[in-house]
Backbone bond lengths (Angstrom), bond angles and torsions (degrees), N, CA, C in turn:
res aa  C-N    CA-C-N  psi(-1)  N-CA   C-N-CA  omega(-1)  CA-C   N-CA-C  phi
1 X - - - 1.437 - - 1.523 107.73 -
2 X 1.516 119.57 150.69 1.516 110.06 -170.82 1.757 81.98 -143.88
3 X 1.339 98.86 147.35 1.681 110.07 -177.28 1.920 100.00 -157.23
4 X 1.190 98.95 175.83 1.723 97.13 -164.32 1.856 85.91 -122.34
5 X 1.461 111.91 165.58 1.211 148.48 -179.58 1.219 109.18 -127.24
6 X 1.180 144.24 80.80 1.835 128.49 178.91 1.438 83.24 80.79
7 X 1.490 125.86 -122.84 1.258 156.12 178.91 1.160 135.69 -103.81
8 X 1.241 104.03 -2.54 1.647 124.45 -169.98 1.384 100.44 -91.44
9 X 1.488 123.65 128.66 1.659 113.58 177.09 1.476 101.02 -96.81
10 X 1.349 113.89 163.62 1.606 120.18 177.01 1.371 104.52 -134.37
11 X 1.223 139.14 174.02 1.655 166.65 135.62 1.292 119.99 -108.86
12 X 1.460 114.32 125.43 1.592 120.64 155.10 1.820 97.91 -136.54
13 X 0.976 89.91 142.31 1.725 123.37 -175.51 2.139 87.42 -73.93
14 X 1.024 104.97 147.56 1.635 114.71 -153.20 1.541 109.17 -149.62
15 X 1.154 136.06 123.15 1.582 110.26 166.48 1.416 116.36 -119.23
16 X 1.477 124.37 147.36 1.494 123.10 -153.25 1.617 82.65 -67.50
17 X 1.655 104.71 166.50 1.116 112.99 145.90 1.820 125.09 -138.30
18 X 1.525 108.73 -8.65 1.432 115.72 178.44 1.427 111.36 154.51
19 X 1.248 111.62 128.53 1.245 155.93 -116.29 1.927 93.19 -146.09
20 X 1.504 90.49 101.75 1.922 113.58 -159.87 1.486 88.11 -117.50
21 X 1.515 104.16 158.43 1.305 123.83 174.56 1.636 122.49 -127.41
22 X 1.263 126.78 95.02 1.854 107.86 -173.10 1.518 89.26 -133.90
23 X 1.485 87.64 163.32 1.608 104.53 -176.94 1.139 115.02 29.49
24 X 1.482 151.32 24.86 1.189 135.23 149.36 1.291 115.25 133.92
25 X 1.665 93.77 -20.01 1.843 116.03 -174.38 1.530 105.76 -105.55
26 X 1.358 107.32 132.92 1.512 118.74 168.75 1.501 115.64 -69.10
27 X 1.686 110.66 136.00 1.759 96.12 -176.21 2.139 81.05 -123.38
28 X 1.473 104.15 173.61 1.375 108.69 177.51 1.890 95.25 -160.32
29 X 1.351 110.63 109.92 1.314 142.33 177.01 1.981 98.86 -72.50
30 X 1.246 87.63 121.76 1.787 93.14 -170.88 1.514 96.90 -133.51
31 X 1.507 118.59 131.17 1.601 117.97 160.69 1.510 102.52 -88.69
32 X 1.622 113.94 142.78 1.598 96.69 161.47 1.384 89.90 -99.19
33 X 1.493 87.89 151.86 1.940 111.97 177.30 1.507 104.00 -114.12
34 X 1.230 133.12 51.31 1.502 132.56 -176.04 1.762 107.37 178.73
35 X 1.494 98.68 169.29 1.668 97.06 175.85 1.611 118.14 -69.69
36 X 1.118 131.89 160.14 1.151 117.92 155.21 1.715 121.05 -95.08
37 X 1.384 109.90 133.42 1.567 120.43 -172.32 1.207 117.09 -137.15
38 X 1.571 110.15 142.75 1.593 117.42 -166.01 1.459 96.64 -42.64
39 X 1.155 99.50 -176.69 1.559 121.78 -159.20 1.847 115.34 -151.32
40 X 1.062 138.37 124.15 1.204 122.82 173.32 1.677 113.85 -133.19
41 X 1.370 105.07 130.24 1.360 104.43 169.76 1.160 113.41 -123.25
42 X 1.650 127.80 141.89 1.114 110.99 -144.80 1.976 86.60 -118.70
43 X 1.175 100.29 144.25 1.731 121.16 -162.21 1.993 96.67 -72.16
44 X 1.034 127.15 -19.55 1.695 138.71 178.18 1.285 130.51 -107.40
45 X 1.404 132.22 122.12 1.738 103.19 174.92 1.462 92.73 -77.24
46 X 1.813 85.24 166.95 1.160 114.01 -157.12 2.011 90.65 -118.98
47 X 1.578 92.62 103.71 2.149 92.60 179.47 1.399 115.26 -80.45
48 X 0.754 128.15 125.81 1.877 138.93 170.55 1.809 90.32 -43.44
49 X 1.292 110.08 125.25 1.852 80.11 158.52 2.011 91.84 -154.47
50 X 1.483 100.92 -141.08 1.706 86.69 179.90 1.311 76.38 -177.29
51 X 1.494 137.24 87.94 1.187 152.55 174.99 1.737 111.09 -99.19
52 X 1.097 119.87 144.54 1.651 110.40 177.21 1.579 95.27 -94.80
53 X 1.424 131.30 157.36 1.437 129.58 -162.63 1.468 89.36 -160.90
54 X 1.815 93.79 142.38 1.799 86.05 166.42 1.410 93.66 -134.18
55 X 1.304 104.84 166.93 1.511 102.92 -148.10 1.593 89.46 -133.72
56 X 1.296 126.97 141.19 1.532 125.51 158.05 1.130 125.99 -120.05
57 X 0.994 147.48 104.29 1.433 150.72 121.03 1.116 122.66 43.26
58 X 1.551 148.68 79.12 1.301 130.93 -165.74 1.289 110.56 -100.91
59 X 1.303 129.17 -55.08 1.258 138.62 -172.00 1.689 112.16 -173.82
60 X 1.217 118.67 140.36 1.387 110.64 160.92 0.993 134.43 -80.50
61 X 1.533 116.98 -10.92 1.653 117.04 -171.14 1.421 96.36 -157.74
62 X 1.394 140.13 -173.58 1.527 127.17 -155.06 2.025 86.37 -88.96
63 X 1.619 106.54 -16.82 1.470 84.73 -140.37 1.796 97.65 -110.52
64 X 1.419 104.02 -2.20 1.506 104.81 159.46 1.441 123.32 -112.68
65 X 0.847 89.42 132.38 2.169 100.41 -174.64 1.705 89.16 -109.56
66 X 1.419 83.90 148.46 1.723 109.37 160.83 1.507 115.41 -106.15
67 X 0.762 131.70 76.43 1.736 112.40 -172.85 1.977 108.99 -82.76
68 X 1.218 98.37 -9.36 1.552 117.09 -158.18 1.702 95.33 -78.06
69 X 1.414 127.26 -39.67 0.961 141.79 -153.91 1.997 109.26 -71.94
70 X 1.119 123.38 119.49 1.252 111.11 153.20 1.663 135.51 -53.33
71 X 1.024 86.14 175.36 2.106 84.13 168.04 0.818 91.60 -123.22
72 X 1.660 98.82 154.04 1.521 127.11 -174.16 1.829 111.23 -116.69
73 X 1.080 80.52 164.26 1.705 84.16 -165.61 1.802 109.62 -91.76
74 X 0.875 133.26 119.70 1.876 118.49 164.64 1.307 108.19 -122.52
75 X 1.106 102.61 -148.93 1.682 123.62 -144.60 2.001 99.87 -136.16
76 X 1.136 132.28 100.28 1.244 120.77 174.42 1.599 110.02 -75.05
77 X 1.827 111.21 148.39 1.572 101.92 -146.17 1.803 68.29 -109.59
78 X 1.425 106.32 -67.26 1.070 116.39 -165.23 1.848 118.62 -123.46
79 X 1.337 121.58 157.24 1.776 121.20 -175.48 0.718 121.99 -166.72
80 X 1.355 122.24 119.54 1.448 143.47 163.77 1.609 112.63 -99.08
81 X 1.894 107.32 171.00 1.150 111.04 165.53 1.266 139.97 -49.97
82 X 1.704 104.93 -35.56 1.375 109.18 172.16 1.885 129.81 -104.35
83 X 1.800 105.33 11.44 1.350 117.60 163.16 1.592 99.21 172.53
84 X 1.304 93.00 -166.40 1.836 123.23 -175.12 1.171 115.83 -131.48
85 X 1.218 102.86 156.01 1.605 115.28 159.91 1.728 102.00 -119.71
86 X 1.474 93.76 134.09 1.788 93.98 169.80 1.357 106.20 -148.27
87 X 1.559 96.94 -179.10 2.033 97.98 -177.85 1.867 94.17 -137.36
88 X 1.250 85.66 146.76 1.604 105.83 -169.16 1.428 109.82 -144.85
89 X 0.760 127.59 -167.96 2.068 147.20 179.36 1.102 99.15 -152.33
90 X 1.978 126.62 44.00 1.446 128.78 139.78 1.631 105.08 -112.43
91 X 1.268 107.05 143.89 1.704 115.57 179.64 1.254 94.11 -86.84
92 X 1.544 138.96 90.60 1.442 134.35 -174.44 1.858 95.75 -88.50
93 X 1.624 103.96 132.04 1.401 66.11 173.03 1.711 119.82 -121.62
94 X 1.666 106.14 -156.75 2.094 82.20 -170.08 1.616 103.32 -54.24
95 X 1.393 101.83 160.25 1.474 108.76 144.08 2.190 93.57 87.12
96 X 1.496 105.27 -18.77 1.594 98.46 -167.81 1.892 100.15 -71.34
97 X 1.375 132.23 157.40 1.217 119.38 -173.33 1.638 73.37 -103.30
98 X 1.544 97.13 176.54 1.390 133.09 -171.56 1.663 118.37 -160.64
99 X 1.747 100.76 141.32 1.713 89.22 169.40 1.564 103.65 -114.21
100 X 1.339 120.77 160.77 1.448 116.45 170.76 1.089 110.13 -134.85
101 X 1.455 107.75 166.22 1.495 105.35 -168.76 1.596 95.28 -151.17
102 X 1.688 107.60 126.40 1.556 104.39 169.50 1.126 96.43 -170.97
103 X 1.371 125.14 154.15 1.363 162.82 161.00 1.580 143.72 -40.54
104 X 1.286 132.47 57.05 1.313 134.01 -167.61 1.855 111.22 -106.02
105 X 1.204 91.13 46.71 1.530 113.36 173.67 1.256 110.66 87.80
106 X 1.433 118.58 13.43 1.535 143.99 148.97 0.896 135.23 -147.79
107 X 1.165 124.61 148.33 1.783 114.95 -178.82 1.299 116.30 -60.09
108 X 1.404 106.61 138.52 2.031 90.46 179.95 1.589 87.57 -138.60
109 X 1.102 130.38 121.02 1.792 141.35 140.93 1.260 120.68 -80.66
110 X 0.979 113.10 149.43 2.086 128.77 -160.47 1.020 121.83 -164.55
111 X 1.355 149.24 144.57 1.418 135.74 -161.03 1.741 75.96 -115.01
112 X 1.393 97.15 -168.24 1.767 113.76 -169.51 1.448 115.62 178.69
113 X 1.106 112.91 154.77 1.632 106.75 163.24 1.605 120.91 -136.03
114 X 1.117 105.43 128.90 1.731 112.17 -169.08 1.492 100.63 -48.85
115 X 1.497 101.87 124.93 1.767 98.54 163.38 1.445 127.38 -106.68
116 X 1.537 107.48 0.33 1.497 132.48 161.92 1.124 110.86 177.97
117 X 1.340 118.63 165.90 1.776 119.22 177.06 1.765 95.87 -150.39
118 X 1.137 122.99 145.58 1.280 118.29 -146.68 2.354 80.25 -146.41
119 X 1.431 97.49 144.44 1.359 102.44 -165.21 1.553 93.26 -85.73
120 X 1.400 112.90 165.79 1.827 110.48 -174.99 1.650 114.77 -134.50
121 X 1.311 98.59 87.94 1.436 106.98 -169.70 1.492 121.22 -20.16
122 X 1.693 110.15 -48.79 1.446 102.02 -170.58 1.806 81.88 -145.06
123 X 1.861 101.25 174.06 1.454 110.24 -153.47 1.169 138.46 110.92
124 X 1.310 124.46 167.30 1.482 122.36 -174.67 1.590 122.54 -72.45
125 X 0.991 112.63 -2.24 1.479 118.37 -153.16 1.771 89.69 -151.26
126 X 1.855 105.91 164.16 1.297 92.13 -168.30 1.948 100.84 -133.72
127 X 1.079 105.64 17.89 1.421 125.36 -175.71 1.483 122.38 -139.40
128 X 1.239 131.11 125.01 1.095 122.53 176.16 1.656 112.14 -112.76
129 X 1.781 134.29 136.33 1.214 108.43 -139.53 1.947 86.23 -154.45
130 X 1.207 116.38 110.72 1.336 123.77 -177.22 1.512 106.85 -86.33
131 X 1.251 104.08 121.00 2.332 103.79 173.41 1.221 110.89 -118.17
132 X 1.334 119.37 155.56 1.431 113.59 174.97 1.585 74.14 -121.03
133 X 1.310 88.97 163.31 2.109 108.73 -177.78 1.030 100.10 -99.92
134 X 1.284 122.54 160.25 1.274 140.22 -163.63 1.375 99.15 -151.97
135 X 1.707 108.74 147.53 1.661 135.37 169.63 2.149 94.88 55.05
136 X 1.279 115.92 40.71 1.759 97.01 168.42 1.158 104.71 -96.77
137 X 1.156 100.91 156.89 1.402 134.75 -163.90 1.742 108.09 -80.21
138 X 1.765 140.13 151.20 0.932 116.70 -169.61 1.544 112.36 -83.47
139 X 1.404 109.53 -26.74 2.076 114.91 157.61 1.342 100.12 -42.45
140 X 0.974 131.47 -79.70 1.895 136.29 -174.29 1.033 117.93 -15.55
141 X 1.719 91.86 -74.03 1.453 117.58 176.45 2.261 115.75 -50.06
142 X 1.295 103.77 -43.04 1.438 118.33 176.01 1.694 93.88 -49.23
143 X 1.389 103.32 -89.99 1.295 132.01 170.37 2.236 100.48 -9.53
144 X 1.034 124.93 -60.65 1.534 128.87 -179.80 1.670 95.42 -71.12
145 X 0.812 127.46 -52.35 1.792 115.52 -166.43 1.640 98.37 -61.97
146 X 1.496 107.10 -57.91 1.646 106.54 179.05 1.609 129.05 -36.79
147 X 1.630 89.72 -30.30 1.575 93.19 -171.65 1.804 99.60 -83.13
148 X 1.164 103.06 -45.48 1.572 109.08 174.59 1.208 107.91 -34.22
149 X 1.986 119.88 -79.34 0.918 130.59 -170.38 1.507 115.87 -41.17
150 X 1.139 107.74 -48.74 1.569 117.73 -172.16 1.798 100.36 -70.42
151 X 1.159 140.51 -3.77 1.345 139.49 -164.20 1.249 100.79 -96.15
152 X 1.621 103.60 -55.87 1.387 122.69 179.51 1.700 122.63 -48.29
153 X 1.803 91.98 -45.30 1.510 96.31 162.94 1.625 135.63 -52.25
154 X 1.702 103.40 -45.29 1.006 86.21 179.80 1.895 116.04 -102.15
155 X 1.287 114.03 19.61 1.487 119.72 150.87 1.292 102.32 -64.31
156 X 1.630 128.94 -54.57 1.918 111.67 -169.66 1.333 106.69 -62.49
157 X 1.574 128.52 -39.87 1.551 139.71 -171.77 1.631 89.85 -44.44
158 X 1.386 127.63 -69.15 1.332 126.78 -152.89 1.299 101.41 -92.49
159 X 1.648 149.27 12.48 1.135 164.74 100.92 1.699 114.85 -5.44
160 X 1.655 86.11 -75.30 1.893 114.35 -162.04 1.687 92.27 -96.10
161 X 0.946 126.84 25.53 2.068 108.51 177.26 1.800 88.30 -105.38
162 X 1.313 139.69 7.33 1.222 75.01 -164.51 2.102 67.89 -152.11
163 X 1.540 104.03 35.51 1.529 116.56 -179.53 1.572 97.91 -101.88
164 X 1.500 123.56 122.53 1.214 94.70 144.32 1.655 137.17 -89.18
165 X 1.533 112.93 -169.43 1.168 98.35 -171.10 1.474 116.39 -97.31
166 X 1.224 125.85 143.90 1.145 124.95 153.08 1.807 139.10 -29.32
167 X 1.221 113.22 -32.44 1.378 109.92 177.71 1.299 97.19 -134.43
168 X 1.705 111.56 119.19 1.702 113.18 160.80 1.676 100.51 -96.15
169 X 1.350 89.87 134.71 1.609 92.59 166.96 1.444 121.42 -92.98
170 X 1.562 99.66 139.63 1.636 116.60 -155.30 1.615 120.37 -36.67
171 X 1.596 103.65 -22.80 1.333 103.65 170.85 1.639 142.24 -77.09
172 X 1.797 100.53 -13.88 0.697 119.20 128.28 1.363 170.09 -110.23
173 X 1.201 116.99 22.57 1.331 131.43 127.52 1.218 138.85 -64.43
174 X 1.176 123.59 -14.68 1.342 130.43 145.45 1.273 115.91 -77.96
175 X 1.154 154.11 27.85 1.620 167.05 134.39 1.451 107.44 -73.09
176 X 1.332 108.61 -52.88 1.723 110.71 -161.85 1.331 112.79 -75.98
């Protein structure tokens, strides 16, 4: 079962126990059998992809800038409309902003801010580093769902080409 607090969603694991009827409205009596623990659902899908990304460094806090710093290059793991997951060999850390820059049949730049980066035992890269984007634009923003959407499409295309279907209708089966 999942229910909200303020804004905060939760889960506890529950088991029915009976399922009442009054005035017109259905009621259903549930024990939970477990703890209850935050919960997150996340408002974007999230696309598998493997994008190269370079990432810059803006500042960690309003009042230190890096300007000295290069950008570094990574690997996008995962992307949605409203952020990424990628892996790099920068220790970004929470809360540092960031711009990125990568390629989905256009250039797209975005600022962001690290919401964790988690170290990566083994692999090409030695950081793993979650952003949500910040200040996009609603073209931008259009522009990222489209590419999603359209990705997704043609993942089912090469999914569904080669399924048949479940129901031939009688008219054709009598052809074959």
């Amino acid at each position: 079962m999942h229910f909200f607090v303020d804004s905060e969603m939760y889960a506890a694991p529950v088991r029915f126990e009976e399922r009442t009827e009054r005035g017109g409205f259905l009621f259903a009596r549930m024990r939970r059998v477990g703890k209850i623990k935050p919960h997150q659902r996340r408002d974007c899908y999230r696309l598998p992809c493997s994008l190269p990304v370079t990432v810059e460094r803006l500042w960690l806090n309003e009042r230190e800038i890096y300007p000295e710093r290069q950008p570094a290059e990574g690997q996008i793991i995962n992307f949605s409309d409203g952020g990424m997951l990628f892996a790099t060999d920068e220790n970004i850390e929470k809360g540092e902003k960031i711009t990125l820059t990568f390629d989905m049949g256009k250039p797209e730049t975005i600022e962001g801010m690290a919401l964790r980066t988690q170290r990566i035992k083994d692999g090409q890269y030695l950081f793993r580093v979650a952003v949500r984007f910040r200040n996009k634009d609603i073209c931008q923003q259009r522009r990222f769902y489209k590419y999603i959407v359209d990705k997704q499409l043609e993942e089912r295309r090469r999914w569904t080409q080669d399924i048949q279907p479940l129901y031939v209708p009688k008219e054709e089966r009598a052809q074959t």
